[in-house]
Structure formats: C-alpha cells, structure tokens
C-alpha positions in Angstrom: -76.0 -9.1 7.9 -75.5 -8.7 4.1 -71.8 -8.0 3.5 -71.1 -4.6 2.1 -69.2 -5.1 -1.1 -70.0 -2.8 -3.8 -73.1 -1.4 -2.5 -73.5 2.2 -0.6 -73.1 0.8 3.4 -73.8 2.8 7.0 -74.3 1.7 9.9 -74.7 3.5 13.0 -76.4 2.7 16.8 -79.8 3.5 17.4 -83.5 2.3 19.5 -80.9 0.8 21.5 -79.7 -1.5 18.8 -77.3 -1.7 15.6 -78.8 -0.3 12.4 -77.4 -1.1 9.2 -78.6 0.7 5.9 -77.0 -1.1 2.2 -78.3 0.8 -0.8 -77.6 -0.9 -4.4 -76.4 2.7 -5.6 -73.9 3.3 -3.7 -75.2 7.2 -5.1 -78.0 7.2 -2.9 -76.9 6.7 0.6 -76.7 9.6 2.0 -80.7 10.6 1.0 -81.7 7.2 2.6 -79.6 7.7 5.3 -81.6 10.9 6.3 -85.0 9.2 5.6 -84.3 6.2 7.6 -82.9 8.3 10.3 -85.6 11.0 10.8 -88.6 7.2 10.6 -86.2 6.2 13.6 -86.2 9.3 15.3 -90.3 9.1 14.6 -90.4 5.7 16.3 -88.3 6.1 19.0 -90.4 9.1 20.0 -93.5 7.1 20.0 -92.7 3.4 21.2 -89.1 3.8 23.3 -90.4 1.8 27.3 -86.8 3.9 28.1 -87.9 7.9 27.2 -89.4 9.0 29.9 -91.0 11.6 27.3 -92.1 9.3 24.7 -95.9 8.4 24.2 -96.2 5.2 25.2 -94.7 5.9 28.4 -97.4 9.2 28.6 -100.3 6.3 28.3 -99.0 4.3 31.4 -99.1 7.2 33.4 -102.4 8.5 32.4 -104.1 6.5 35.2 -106.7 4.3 32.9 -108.0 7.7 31.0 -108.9 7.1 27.5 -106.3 9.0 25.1 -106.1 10.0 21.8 -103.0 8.5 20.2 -100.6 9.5 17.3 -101.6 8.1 14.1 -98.0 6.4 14.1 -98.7 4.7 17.3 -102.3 3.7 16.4 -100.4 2.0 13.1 -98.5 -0.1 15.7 -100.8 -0.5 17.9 -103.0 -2.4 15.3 -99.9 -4.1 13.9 -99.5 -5.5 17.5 -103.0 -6.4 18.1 -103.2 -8.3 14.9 -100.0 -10.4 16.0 -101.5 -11.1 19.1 -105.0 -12.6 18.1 -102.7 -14.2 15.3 -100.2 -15.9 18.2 -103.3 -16.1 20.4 -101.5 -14.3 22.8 -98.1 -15.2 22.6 -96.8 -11.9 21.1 -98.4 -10.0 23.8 -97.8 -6.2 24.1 -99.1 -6.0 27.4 -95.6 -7.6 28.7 -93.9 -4.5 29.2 -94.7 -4.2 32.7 -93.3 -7.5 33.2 -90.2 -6.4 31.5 -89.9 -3.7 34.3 -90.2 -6.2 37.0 -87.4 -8.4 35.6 -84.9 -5.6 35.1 -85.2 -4.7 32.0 -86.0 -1.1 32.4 -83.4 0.7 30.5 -81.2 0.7 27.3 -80.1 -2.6 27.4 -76.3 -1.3 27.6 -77.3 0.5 30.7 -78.8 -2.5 31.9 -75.8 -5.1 31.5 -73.7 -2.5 34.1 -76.2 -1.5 36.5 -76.7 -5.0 38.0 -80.2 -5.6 37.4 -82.2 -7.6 40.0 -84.8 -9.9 38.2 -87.7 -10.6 40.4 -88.4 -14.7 39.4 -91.7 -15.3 40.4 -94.8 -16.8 38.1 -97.6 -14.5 37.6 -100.7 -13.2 35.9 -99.6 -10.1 34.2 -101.4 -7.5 32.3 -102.6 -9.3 28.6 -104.0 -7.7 25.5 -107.2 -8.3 26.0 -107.1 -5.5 28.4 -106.4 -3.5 26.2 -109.3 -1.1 24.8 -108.4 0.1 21.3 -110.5 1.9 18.7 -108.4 2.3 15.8 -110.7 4.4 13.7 -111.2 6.8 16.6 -107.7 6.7 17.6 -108.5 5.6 21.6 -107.0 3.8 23.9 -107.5 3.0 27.2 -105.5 0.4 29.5 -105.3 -0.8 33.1 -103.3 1.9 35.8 -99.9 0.4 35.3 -100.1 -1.4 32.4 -96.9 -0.4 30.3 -96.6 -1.3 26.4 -94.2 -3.1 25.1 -94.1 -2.9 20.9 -90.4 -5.0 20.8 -92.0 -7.9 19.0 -93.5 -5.6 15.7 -92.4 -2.1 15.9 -89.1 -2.6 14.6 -90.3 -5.1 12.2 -92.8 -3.1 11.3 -90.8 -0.1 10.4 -87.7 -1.7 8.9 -90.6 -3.0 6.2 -92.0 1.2 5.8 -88.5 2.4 5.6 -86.8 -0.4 3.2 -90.3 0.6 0.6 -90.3 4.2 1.3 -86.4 4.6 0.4 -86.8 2.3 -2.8 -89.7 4.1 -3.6 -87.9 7.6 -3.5 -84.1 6.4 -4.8 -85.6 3.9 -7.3 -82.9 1.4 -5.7 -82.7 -2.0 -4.4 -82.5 -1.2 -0.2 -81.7 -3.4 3.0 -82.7 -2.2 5.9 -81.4 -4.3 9.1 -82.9 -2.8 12.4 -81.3 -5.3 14.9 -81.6 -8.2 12.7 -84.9 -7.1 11.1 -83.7 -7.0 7.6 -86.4 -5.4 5.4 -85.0 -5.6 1.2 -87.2 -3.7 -1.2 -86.7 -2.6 -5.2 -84.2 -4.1 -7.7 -82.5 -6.7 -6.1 -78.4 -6.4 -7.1 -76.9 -9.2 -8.9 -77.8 -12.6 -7.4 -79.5 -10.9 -4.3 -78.6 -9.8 -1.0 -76.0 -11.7 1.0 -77.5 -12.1 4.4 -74.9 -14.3 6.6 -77.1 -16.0 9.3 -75.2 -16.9 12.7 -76.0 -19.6 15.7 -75.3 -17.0 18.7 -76.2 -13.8 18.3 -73.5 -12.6 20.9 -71.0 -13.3 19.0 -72.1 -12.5 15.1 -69.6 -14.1 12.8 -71.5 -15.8 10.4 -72.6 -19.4 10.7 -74.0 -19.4 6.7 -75.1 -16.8 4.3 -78.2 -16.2 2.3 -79.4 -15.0 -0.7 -82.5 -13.0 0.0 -84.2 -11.8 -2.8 -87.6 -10.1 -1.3 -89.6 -9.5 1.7 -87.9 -10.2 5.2 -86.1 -11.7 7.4 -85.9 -12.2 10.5 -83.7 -13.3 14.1 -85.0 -13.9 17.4 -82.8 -15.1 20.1 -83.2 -15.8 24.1 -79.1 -14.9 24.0 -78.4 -11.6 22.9 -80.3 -9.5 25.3 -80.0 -11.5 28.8 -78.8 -10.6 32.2 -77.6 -11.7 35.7 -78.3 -11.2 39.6 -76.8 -13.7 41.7 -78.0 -17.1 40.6 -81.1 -15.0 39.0 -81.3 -15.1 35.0 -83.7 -12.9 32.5 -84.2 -12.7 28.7 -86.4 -10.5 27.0 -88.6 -12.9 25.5 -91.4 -12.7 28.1 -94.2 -15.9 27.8 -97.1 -13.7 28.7 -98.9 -16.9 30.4 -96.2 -16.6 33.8 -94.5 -12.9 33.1 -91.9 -14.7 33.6 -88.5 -15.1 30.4 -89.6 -17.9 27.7 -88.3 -21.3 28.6 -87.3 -23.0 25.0 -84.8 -25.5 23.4 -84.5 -22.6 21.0 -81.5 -20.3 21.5 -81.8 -18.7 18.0 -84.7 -18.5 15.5 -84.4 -16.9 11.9 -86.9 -16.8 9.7 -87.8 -15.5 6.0 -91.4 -14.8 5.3 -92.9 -11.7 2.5 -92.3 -9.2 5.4 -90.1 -8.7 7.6 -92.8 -8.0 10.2 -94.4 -11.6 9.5 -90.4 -13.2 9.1 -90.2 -11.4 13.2 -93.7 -13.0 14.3 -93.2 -16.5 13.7 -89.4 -16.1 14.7 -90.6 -15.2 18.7 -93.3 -17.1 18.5 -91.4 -20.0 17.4 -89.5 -19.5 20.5 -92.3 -19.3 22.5 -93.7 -22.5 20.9 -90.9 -24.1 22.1 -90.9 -28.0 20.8 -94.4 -27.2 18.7 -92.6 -24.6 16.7 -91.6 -26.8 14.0 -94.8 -28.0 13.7 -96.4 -24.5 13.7 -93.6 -23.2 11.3 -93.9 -26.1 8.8 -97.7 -25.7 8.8 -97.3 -21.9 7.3 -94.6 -22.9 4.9 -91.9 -20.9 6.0 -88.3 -21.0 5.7 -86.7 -21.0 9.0 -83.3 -22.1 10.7 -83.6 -23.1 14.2 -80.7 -23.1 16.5 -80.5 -25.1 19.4 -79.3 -25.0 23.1 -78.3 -28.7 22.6 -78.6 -30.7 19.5 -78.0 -30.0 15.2 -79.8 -26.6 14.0 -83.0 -27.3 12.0 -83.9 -26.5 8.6 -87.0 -26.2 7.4 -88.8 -25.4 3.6 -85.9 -25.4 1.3 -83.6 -23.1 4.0 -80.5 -22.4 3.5 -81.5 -22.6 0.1 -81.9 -19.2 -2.2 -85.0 -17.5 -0.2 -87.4 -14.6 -1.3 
C-alpha cells in the first residue's frame, strides 16, 4: 500500500475488505471520498454473494428464468466472461456455488468465528459456459442453483472506473487500493506512487516498495482469506476443474499490468497455473513478483524495478 506522506489519505472498511483512497491534492479528498464511496455502495448492491437483497443473489434464486440485468452488472458480467475465454476457464464466475459449499458463505470476518465446515470433495461444478448472456439485450439466464461469483474482476474492475472517474473530476493524480487492487490515474506526484509489496498478506508489513507510475497493480494470495474445520482447509481461490481450493507453490502473486483489472487476472491465474505461471506470465511480458510456500520469491520483467 502506497505510504501516505504528503498526499490527502482515507481509508475505511468496505465489500468486506480494506479500502484505501490517496489523492495527490491533499484538497480533494473529501469529493473523492464521496464518489468512491457511493461506486462502492453501487457495486456492493449489485455483485455482494453475502446480501441477501443484492442482484446477483436475485438471479440464483430466479429458478433458470431469463432476467433483465442492471447495466452495471451486465458491465461485469462481460468483464468476467472476457477473463474467462481469456484464462480458458480458469477465472470462472460460475464458482460461487462452490464457494458456498466450502464455507465461504458470508463476510469473510463472519466466517473466520463461525467455524466453517468445508465440504472436501472433487467435483464438477457449475462453469461459464452455462452461462447464457446477451450483453446487448441485457439477458441472462443460468442453471437453478448456479450462484455468481465476480471476486476475480469486479473489484478490479471498479478500482480502475473509480481511480479515472476521480482524476477526471479532481484533475489529480489518484490511488485507489480495493483490497490490494490498486488502480493510479492522472498526474503521477513526484517520482510516482510508493506501493510497498509484502510476501504474506496476513501480516502486511512491507517486504519491498514500488514505484508505480500508471495502470495497476495487483495481489493475489491463497493466505489471506483461508479457513479451518478440524483437519479440513479452504481458500478462496476455487480451480473450477475440481470446485475444490487451488493447489499451488504460489502463496502470493502480485502483478503490474496497464489495468488493474488485467494486473488481478494474471495474478489468480498465475496461481491457478501453478508451476506454468512463469511461463504464462513471461510470455505476456508482465512484471510480476511471485512468492513462494517454499523456495526464493521470483521476479520477473524488470520487477522490482520502477513499473508503469
């Protein structure tokens, strides 16, 4: 997270994560503030597994009926489609049903006290592909009990609308950091934004630091959100091929790529590459830091160099 030195800082807790806002004018804040706070409030309304009033929740309980979606959701919906052909179905927002089954059905601080009971067992799940979407008519139709999960893009997605949107209107340099989606648009200050990158995401003090100068970037971890029954252990990076938590030598992946949406791709699906990820990163040129479970971190294209 970019150290909050001179600049206008916030933070505050929301879509069941931390959210930190740094404007370069420390004078406009409190008008970012509200605008990334009411795009939150938009999201969370739409794409939240855990409201039992939001929409996405609505669709699984419409019994396989084609609906007519928000134009919000449609926007993530196709965001989340294209990551899935793109991963060839590795980023998979069919998994949330899956989630369900392991535990994961609640704000994960609910979660770590309720004593979650993961059910372990390999499976074909629900997949994308049976999903029926018509963007321009705004329809979708899915499989009774079939519950989406957007966790992969949505928050990617949005840090990258918000951190342009607030530039845009304040005519400042913005970081937006959704969880570790970090999103930086307008002037950059000085020598950039000091990002400090850490190996365990449970315990954040930072490993190095970072000069990002554009686009995104991005952590995804198999440690931060993971939970316990008995000898039973879950994570919410779901490998849609079992339904069952990722297996990787990857605890931690960050990476920077001209979004922060692309920077979150090819961070989970690095994990779920497991050892082919440094292959698959290095092909697409991306900077990336990969931490593992045993063994040195890797670096790859130039990182920790100056990036964006």
């Amino acid at each position: 997270m970019a150290r909050a030195e001179t600049y206008g800082a916030t933070r505050w807790h929301a879509l069941g994560t931390d959210i930190h806002l740094l404007t370069a004018d420390a004078a406009a804040l409190a008008a970012a503030e509200r605008m990334l706070r009411g795009r939150l409030a938009e999201l969370d309304a739409v794409a939240s597994r855990f409201r039992p009033d939001s929409e996405v929740r609505g669709i699984a309980g419409s019994d396989g009926r084609t609906t007519t979606v928000s134009p919000l959701l449609a926007e993530l919906l196709t965001v989340a489609l294209d990551a899935a052909e793109e991963t060839r179905g590795l980023l998979d927002p069919a998994v949330g049903s899956a989630l369900v089954d392991l535990g994961y059905d609640r704000d994960f601080a609910d979660l770590a006290t309720a004593g979650a009971r993961p059910v372990l067992s390999a499976r074909r799940g629900f997949r994308w592909t049976d999903l029926r979407f018509d963007p321009h008519r705004r329809t979708l139709a899915t499989p009774p009990g079939l519950l989406l999960d957007l966790g992969a893009t949505a928050k990617a997605y949005a840090a990258d609308r918000a951190a342009h949107a607030i530039a845009a209107r304040t005519r400042t340099g913005v970081l937006v950091n959704l969880g570790g989606d970090i999103a930086v648009a307008g002037p950059v200050p000085g020598a950039g934004w000091p990002v400090g990158v850490c190996h365990e995401v449970r315990h954040p003090s930072a490993d190095e630091t970072v000069m990002v100068h554009g686009g995104g970037l991005a952590t995804s971890s198999t440690s931060a959100r993971r939970w316990r029954h008995g000898t039973a252990s879950a994570h919410h990076i779901v490998d849609p091929a079992t339904s069952l938590p990722a297996v990787s030598r990857w605890r931690t992946v960050t990476v920077h790529a001209d979004t922060c949406l692309a920077a979150n791709v090819a961070a989970t699906t690095a994990i779920l590459l497991d050892d082919r990820a440094l292959r698959w990163l290095t092909g697409r040129q991306l900077a990336a830091r990969l931490a593992s479970h045993r063994g040195p971190v890797v670096r790859l294209a130039g990182w920790p160099a100056e990036v964006g």
